[in-house]
Structure formats: structure tokens, C-alpha cells
C-alpha positions in Angstrom: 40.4 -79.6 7.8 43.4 -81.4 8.2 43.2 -82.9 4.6 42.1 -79.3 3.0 45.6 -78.6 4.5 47.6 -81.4 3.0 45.7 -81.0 -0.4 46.5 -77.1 -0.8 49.9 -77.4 0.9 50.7 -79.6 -2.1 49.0 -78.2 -5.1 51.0 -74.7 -4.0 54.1 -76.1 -3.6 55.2 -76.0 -7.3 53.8 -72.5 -8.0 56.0 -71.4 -5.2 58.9 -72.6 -7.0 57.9 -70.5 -10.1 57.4 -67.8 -8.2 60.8 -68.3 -6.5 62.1 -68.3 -10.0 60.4 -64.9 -11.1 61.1 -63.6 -7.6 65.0 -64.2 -8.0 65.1 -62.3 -11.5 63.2 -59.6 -10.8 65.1 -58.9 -7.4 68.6 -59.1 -9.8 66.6 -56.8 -12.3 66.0 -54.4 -9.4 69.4 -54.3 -8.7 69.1 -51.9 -11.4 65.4 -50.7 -11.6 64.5 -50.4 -7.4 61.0 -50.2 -8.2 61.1 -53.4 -8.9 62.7 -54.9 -5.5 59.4 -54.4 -3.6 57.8 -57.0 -5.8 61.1 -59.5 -5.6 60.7 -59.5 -1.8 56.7 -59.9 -1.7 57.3 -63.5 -4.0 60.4 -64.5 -1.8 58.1 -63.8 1.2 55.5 -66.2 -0.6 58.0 -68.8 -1.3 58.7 -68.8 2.8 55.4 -69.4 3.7 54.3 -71.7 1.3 58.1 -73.7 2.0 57.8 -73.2 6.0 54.2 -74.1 5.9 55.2 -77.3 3.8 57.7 -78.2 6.5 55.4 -77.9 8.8 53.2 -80.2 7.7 55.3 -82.7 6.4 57.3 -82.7 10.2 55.0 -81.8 12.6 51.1 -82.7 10.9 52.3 -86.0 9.4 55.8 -87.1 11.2 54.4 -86.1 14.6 57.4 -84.6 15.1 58.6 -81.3 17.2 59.4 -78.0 15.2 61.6 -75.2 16.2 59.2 -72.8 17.1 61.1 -70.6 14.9 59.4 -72.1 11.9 56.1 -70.8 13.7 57.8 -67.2 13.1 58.6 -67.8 9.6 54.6 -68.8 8.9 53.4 -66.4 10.7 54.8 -63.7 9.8 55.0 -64.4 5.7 51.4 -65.0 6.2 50.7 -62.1 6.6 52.5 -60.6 3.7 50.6 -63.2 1.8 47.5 -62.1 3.0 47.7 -58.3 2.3 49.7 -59.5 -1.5 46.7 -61.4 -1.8 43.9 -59.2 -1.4 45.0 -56.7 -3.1 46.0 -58.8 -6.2 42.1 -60.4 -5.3 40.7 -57.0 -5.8 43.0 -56.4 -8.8 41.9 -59.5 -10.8 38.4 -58.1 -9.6 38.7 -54.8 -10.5 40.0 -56.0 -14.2 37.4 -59.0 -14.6 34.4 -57.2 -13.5 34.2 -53.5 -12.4 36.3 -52.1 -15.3 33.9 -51.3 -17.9 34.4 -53.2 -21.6 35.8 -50.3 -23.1 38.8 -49.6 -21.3 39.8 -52.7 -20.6 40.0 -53.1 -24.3 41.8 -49.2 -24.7 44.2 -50.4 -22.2 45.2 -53.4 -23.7 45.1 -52.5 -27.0 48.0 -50.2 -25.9 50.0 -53.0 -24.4 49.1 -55.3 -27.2 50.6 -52.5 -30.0 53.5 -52.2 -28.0 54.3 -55.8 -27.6 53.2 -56.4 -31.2 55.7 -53.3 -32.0 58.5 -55.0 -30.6 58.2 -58.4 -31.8 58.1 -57.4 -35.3 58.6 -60.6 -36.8 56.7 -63.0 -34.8 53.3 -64.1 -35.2 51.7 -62.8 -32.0 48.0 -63.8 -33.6 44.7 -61.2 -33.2 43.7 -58.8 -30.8 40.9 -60.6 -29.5 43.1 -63.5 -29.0 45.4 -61.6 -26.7 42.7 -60.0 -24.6 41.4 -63.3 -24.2 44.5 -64.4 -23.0 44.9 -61.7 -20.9 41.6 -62.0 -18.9 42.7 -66.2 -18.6 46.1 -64.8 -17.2 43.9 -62.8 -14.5 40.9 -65.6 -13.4 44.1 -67.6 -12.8 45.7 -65.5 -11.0 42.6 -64.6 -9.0 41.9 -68.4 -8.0 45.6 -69.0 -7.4 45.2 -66.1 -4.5 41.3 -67.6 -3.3 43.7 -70.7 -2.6 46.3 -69.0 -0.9 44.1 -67.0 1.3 42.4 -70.5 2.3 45.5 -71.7 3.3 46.8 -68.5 5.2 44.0 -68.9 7.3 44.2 -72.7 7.8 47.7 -72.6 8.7 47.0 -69.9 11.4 44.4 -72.9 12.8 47.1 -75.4 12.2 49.4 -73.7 14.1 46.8 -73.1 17.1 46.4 -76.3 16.8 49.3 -78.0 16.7 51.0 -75.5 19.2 52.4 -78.0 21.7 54.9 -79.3 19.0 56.6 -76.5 18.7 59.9 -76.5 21.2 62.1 -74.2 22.0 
């Protein structure tokens, strides 16, 4: 279990840098759109976890070393914003991959394909098919990218069980 822990705390840590990155624009975009600002904090929240998480291990897993036991906070509770994000992006990506019938997948992405196509005029944005393709790659990596971080929401609520008695006060 321990290694599972180590493997996916690693392979997550750079896509929570990116999605630092997106996080951070679209909070200064909501600045000026507040729909928007909902979805800013949800990928800061993710950052947290996946950072605190990464601290946690690194320290307190590998160094053998005591944590503040408000790092324990910060997991837990962005955990759990991770875990209701990622269901409901899991049943998104599901929804889109596999319950939506052919036909309006392709009506509703035909639209956003016209429109993107409409305003990038002069580049070559290539075929249809070509798009929806790279639409539906887009969502099966988005839907194992959340299968990973649901694993490690519930490993790191073990690893903190766990490892409970190195967390001081």
C-alpha cells in the first residue's frame, strides 16, 4: 500500500501544478465572470491536497519525521473536495463516453466545433472527426486522471490512520 502511495503521490504531483496554473487564471478571470470562481477554488483545493499529501509523505512516510497535525487538516479536508470534484467529473466523463447516445454527442460538438472554427478563421483547425476524436481523448483522460485521484483520496485517509502517531501538536 505504502508504495501505491509513493507511486501516485508522484505521478500527480505535476498535474497539480497545471492545475494550479489553470486554477490561478481562471480565479483572476472570475474576478470578472463569478461563475467562474467556484471552479478556481475546486483546483486550488486539489493543488492542497495533492501538495499536503506530498508533504506528508515525503516528511512523515519517508523521513520518519513528526507533522503538525495541521497538515492532517489540510488533507483531510481537500480530500474531500477532491472526492465529491471527482465523482462528479467521473460520472461526467461517463455520461459523455458512454451513456450519451452517438448522435448528440456529435450535435453538441459540432456546435462547439463551428464556433471555435468560426473564431479562428485563419487557422487550420483540421476535420470534424478529428476534433471529436480529440475531444473524447480529452475526456478518457480526464476520467483516468480522477480514477487515480479517488485511489489516492482513499489511501491517504488509510495513511493518515495509519500514521497517526506522527502527527504532534
Amino acid at each position: 500500500m505504502i508504495k501505491l502511495y509513493k507511486i501516485l503521490t508522484f505521478l500527480l504531483q505535476p498535474i497539480g501544478y497545471i492545475i494550479l496554473m489553470m486554477s490561478v487564471s481562471t480565479v483572476m478571470l472570475g474576478l470578472g465572470n463569478p461563475q467562474l470562481l467556484l471552479g478556481g477554488a475546486v483546483g486550488i483545493c486539489i493543488f492542497l491536497y495533492l501538495f499536503c499529501g506530498f508533504r506528508f509523505l515525503v516528511k512523515a512516510v519517508v523521513g520518519n519525521q513528526p507533522v503538525k497535525a495541521k497538515l492532517k487538516d489540510w488533507i483531510r479536508v481537500n480530500s474531500f473536495v477532491c472526492l465529491i470534484q471527482g465523482v462528479l467529473m467521473l460520472f461526467s466523463v461517463i455520461a459523455v463516453l458512454y451513456l450519451i447516445p452517438q448522435k448528440d454527442f456529435d450535435k453538441t460538438f459540432r456546435m462547439a466545433y463551428d464556433m471555435i472554427a468560426e473564431q479562428t478563421q485563419n487557422a487550420n483547425m483540421g476535420s470534424y472527426e478529428s476534433f471529436a476524436n480529440s475531444m473524447r481523448g480529452m475526456f478518457r483522460i480526464f476520467g483516468v486522471f480522477e480514477i487515480v485521484l479517488l485511489v489516492h483520496v482513499f489511501l491517504s485517509w488509510r495513511m493518515l490512520k495509519g500514521y497517526r502517531e506522527y502527527f504532534s501538536e
